[in-house]
C-alpha positions as a LaTeX table, in Angstrom:
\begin{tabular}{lrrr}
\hline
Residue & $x$ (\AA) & $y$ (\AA) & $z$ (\AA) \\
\hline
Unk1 & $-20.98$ & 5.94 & $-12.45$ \\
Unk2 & $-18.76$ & 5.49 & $-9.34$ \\
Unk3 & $-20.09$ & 1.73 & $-9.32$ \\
Unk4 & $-19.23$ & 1.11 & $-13.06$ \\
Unk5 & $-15.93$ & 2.65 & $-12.32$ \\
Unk6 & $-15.09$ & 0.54 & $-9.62$ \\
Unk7 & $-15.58$ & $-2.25$ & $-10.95$ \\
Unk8 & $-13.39$ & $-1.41$ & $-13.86$ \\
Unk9 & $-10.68$ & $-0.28$ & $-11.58$ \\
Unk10 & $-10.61$ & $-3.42$ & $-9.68$ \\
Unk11 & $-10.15$ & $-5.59$ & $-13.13$ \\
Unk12 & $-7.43$ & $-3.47$ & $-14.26$ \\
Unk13 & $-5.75$ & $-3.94$ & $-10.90$ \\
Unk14 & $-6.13$ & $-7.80$ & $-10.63$ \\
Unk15 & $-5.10$ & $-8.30$ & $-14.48$ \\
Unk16 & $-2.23$ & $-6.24$ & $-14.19$ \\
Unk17 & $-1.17$ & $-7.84$ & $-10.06$ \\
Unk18 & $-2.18$ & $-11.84$ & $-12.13$ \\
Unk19 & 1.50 & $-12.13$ & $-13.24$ \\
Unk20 & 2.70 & $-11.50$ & $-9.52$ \\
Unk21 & 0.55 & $-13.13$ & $-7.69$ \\
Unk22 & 1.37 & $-16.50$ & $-9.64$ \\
Unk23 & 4.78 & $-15.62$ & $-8.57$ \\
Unk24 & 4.30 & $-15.00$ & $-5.09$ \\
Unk25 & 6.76 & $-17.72$ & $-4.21$ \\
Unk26 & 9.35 & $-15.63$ & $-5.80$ \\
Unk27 & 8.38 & $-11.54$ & $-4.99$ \\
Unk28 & 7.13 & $-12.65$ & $-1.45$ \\
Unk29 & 2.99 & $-11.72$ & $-1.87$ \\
Unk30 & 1.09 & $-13.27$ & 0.72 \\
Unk31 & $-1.72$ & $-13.58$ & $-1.31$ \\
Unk32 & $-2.59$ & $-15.32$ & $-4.19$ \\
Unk33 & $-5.22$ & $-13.77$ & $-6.86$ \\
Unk34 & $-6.60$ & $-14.73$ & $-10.65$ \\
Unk35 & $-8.61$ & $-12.44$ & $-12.95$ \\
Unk36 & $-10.53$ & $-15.44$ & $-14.12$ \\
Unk37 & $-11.92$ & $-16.34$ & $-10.27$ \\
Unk38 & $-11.64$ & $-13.00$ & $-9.01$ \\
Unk39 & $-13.33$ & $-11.00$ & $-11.25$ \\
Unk40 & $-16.41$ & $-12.80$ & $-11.62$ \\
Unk41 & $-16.49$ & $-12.81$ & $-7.54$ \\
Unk42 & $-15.90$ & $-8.63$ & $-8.18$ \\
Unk43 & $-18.77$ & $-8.45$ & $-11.00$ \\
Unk44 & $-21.44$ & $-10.62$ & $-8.56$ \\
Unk45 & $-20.57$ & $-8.56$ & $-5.74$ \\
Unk46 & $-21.15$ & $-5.78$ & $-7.59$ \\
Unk47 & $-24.33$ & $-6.95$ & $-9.08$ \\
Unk48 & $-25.63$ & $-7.64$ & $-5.79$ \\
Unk49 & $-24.50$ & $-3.91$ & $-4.64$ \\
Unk50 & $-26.72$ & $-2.45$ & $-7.50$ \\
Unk51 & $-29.88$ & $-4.62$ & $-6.85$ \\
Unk52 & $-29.47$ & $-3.34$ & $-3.43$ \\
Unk53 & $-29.57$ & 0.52 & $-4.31$ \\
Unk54 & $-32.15$ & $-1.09$ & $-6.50$ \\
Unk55 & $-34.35$ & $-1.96$ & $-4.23$ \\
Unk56 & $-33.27$ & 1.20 & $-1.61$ \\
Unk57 & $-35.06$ & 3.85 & $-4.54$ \\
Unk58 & $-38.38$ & 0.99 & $-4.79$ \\
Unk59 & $-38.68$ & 1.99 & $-0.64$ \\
Unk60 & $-41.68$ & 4.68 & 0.58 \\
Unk61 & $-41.16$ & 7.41 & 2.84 \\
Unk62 & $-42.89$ & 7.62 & 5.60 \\
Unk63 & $-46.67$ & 9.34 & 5.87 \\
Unk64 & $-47.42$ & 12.58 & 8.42 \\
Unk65 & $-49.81$ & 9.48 & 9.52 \\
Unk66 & $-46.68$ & 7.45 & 10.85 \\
Unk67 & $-44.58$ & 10.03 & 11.64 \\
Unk68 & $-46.88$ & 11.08 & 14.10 \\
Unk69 & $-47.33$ & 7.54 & 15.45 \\
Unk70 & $-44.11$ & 6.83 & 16.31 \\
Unk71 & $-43.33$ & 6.55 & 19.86 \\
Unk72 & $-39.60$ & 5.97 & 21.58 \\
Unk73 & $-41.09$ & 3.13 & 23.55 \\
Unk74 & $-41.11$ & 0.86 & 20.89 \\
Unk75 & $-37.41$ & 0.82 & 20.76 \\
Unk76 & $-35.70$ & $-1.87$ & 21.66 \\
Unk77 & $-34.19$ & $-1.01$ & 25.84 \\
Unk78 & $-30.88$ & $-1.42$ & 24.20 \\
Unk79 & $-31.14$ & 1.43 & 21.20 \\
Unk80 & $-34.19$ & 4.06 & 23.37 \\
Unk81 & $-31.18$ & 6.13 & 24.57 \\
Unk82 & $-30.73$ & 7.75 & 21.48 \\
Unk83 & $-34.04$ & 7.85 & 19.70 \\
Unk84 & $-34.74$ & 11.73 & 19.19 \\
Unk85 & $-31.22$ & 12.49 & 18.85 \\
Unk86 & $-29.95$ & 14.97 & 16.18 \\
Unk87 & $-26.82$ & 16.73 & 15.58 \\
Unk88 & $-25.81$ & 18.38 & 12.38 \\
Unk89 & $-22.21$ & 18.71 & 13.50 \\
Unk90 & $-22.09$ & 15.22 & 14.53 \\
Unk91 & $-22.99$ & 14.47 & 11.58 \\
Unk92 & $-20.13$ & 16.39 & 9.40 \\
Unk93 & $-17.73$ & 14.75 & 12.02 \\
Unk94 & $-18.57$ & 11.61 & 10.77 \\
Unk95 & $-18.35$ & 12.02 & 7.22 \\
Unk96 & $-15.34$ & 13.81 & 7.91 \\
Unk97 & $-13.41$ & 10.99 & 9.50 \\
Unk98 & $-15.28$ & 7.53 & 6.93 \\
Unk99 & $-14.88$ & 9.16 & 3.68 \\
Unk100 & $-11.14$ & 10.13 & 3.83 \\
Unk101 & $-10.23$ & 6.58 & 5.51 \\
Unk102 & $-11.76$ & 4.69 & 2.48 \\
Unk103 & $-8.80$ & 6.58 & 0.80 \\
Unk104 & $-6.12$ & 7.07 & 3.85 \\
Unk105 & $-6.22$ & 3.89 & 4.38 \\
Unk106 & $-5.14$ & 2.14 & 1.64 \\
Unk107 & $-2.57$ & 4.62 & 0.82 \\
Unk108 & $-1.17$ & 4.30 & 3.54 \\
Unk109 & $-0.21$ & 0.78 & 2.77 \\
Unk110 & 1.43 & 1.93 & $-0.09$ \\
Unk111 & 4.80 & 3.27 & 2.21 \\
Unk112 & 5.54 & $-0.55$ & 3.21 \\
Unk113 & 7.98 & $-1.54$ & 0.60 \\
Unk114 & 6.77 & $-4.91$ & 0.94 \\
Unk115 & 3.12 & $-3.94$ & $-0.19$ \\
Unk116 & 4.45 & $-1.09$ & $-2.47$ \\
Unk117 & 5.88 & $-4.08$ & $-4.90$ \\
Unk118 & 2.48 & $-5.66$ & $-5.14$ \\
Unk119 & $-0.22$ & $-2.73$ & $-4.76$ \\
Unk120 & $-1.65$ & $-3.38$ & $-7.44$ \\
Unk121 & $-2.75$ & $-6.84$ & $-6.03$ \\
Unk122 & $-3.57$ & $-5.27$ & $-3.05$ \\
Unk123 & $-5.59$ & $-2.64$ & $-4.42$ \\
Unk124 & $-7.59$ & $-5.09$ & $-6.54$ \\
Unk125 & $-8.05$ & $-6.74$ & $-3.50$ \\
Unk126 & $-9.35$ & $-3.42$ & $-1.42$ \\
Unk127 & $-12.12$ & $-3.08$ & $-4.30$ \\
Unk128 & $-13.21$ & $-6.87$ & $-3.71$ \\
Unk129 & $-13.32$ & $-6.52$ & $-0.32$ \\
Unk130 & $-15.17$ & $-3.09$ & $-0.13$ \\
Unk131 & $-17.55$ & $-4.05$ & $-2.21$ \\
Unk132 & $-18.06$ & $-7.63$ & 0.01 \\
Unk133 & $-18.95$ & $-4.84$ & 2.60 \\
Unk134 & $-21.22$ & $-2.82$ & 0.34 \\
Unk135 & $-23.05$ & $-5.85$ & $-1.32$ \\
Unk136 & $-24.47$ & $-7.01$ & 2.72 \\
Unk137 & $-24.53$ & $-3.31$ & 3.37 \\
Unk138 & $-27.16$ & $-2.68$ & 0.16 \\
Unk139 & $-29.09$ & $-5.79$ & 0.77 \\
Unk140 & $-29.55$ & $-5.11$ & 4.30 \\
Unk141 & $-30.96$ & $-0.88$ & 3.57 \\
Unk142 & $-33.04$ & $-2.20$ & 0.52 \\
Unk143 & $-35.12$ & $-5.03$ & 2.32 \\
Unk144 & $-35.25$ & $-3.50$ & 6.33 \\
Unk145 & $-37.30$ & $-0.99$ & 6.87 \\
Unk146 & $-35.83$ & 0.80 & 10.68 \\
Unk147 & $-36.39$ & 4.61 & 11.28 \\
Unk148 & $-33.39$ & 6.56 & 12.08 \\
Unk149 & $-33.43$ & 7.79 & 15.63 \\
Unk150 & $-33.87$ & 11.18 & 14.47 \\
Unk151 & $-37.33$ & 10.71 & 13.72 \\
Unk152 & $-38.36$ & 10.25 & 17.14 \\
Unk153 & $-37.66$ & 13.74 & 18.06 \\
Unk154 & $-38.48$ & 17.12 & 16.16 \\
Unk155 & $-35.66$ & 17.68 & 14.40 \\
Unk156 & $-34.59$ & 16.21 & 11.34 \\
Unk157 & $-32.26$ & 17.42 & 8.04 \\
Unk158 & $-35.67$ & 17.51 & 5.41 \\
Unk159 & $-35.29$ & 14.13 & 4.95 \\
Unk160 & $-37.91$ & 13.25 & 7.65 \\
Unk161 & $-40.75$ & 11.72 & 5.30 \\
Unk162 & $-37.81$ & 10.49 & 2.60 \\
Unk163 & $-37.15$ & 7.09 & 1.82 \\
Unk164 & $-33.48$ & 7.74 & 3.73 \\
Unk165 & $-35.01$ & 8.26 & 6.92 \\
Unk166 & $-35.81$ & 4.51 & 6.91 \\
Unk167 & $-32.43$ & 3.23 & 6.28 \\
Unk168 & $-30.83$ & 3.44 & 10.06 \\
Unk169 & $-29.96$ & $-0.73$ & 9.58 \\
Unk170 & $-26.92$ & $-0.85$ & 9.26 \\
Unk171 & $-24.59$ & 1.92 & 10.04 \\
Unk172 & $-22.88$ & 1.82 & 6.42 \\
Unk173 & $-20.26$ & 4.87 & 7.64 \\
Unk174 & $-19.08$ & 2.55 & 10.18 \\
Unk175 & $-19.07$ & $-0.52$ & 8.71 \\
Unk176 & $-16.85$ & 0.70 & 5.32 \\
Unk177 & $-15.15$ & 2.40 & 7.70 \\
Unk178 & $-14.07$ & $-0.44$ & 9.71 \\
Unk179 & $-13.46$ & $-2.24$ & 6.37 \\
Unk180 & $-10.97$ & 0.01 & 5.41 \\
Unk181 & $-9.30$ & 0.02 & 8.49 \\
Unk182 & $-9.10$ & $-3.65$ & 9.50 \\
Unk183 & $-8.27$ & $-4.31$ & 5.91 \\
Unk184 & $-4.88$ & $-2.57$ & 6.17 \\
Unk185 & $-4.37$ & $-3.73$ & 9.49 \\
Unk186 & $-4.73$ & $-7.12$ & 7.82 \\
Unk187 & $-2.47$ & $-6.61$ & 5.09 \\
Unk188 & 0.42 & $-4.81$ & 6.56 \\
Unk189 & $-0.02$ & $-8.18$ & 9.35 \\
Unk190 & 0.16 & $-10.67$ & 6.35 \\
Unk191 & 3.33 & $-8.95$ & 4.52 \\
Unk192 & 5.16 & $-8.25$ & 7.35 \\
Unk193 & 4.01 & $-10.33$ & 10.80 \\
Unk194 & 5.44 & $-9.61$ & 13.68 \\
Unk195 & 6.83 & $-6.25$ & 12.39 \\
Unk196 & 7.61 & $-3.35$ & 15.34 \\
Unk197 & 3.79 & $-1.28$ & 16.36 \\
Unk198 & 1.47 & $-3.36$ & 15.08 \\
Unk199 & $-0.54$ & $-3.43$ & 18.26 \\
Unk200 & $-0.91$ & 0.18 & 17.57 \\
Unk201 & $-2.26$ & $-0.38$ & 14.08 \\
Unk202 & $-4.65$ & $-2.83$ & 15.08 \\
Unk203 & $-5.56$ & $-0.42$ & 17.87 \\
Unk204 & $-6.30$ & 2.54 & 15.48 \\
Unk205 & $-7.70$ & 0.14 & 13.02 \\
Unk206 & $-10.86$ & $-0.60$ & 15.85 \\
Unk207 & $-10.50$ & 2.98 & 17.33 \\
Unk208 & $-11.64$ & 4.99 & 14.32 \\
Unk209 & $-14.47$ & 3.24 & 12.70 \\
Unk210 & $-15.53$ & 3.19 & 16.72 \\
Unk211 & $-15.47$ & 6.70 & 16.26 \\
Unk212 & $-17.29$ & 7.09 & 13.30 \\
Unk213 & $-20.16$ & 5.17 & 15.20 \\
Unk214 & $-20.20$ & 7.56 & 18.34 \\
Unk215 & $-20.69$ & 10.12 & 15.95 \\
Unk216 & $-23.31$ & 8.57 & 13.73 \\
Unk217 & $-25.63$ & 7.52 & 16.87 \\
Unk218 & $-24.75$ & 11.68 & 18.36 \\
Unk219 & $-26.29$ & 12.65 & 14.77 \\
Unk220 & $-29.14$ & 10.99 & 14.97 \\
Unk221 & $-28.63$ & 9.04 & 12.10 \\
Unk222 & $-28.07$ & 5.45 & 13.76 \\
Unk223 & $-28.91$ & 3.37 & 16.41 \\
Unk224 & $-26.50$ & 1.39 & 19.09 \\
Unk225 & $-26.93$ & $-1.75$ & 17.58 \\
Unk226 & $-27.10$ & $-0.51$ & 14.28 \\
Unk227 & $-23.64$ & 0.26 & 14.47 \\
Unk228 & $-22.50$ & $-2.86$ & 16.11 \\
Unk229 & $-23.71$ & $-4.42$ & 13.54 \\
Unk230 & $-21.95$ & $-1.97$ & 10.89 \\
Unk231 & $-18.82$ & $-2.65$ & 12.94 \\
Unk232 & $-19.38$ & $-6.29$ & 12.65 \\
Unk233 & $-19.36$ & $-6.75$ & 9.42 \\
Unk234 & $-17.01$ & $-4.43$ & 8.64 \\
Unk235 & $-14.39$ & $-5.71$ & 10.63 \\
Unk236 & $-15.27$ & $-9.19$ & 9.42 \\
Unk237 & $-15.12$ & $-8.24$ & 5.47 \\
Unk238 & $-11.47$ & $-6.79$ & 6.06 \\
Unk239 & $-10.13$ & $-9.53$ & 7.31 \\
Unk240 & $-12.14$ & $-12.05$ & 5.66 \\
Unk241 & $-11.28$ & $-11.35$ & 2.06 \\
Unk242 & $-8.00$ & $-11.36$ & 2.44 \\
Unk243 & $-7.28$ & $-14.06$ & 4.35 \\
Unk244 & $-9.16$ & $-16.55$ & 1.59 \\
Unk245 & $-6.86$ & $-15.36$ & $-0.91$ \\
Unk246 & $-3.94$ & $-16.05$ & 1.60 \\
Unk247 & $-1.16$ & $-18.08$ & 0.38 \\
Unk248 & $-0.93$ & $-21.01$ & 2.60 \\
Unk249 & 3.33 & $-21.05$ & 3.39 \\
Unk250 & 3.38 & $-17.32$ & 4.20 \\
Unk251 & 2.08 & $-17.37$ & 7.64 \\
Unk252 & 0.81 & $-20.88$ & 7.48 \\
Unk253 & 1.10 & $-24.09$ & 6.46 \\
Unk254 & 3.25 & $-25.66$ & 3.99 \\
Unk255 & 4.21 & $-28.62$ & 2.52 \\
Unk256 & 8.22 & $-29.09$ & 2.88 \\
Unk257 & 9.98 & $-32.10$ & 0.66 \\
Unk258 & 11.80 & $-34.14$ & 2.74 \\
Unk259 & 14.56 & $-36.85$ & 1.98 \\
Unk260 & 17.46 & $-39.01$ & 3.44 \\
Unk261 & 18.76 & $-42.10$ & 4.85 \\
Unk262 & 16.91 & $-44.35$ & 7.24 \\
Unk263 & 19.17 & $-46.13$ & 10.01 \\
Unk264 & 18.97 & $-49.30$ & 7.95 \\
Unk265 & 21.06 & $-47.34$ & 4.75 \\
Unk266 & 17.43 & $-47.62$ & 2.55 \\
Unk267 & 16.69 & $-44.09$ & 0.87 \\
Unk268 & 13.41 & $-42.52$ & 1.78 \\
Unk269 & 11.39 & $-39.32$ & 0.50 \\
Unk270 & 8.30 & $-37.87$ & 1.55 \\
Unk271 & 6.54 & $-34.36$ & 2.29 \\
Unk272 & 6.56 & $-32.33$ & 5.94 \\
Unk273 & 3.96 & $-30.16$ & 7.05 \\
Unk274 & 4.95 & $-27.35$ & 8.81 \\
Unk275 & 4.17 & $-23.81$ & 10.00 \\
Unk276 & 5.73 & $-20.84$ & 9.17 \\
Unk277 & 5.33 & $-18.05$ & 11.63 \\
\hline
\end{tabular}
């Protein structure tokens, strides 16, 4: 249900932002977006998403057989650390901080006056994005097989024969997490460069989903490099997106017509390129 609704929410938002965004000269959007290319992009994203949870529910837990064989040493140096680890709190800490940034974040964008006049397009652009995230994120649980950490010590949350416990690549808290969060970052950037503390928003924009993977390897629920990789393509995604729907001119290049005399008194006309920063 959230998945169908989603996706309906995202073509709302891009049919209703299509009549700005082909006026972004005028209003001032940095970005440029159409129903008819974005929302097939949204609908295969989405289709990949769903063959991913897909093939996450075709997985098999693992046997008392297995369990019992595992054995931190075949860890990887880098991840052995934390295998056995296992912390409910940790764990509540980390939902506590992900799931209210999917939502923080974006509203948050919606106090810049500059992004208020085109949230819409924005928002339409937050589902496209998250779901970029979500769509790797699926693939990569449905088709790898790597026990969480958890396992290889005696506690465990019920799920230690489940299907869930072998879904530990990647960390999806931090990596929609950091999608979130260098998504905004990204945006408020694009509508408003330059503008007073945005070193600080870039700053909490890698702080927190960094947080949310401290937290997910103290629970027990996620390698190290799990997480880097989370982070990776989370960070990636949110600035990714919305930088190939950027508009070049705002931020970028432009073509500028140019005309006038030459020192001979012959007319001339052409185009300049320049850079708008």
């Amino acid at each position: 249900m959230k998945f169908f609704a989603s996706l309906a929410l995202a073509g709302t938002l891009l049919t209703a932002a299509a009549p700005t965004a082909s006026a972004q000269s005028r209003a001032g959007s940095p970005y440029h977006t159409r129903f008819a290319v974005d929302g097939p992009v949204i609908l295969g994203l989405g289709a990949v998403s769903a063959f991913g949870l897909y093939r996450v529910q075709q997985k098999s837990g693992l046997s008392d057989a297995q369990l019992a064989a595992l054995n931190k040493n075949d860890v990887p140096k880098i991840d052995r650390f934390s295998a056995g680890w296992y912390s409910e709190s940790a764990q509540t800490a980390s939902d506590l901080i992900c799931y209210p940034t999917l939502a923080i974040a974006p509203a948050l964008l919606a106090l810049n006056d500059d992004v208020r006049s085109h949230y819409g397009q924005v928002l339409g652009l937050y589902v496209e994005t998250m779901l970029a995230t979500d769509a790797l994120f699926t693939t990569s649980v449905g088709n790898i097989y790597r026990y969480r950490p958890y396992l290889y010590g005696p506690e465990g949350d019920g799920g230690r024969s489940g299907k869930i416990a072998t879904n530990s690549f990647f960390a999806g808290h931090t990596g929609h997490t950091a999608t979130a969060t260098f998504f905004a970052a990204k945006v408020m950037h694009d509508f408003n460069p330059g503008y007073a503390g945005e070193p600080f928003v870039w700053g909490a924009a890698a702080v927190v989903p960094a947080a949310v993977a401290y937290f997910r390897i103290e629970a027990g629920k996620h390698f190290l490099t799990d997480n880097l990789v989370g982070y990776a393509v989370g960070a990636t995604m949110g600035v990714v997106v919305p930088q190939l729907h950027k508009v070049a001119g705002r931020n970028g290049v432009s073509l500028m017509p140019l005309q006038g005399m030459n020192a001979n008194g012959y007319a001339y006309s052409g185009m300049l390129l320049s850079k708008r920063l």
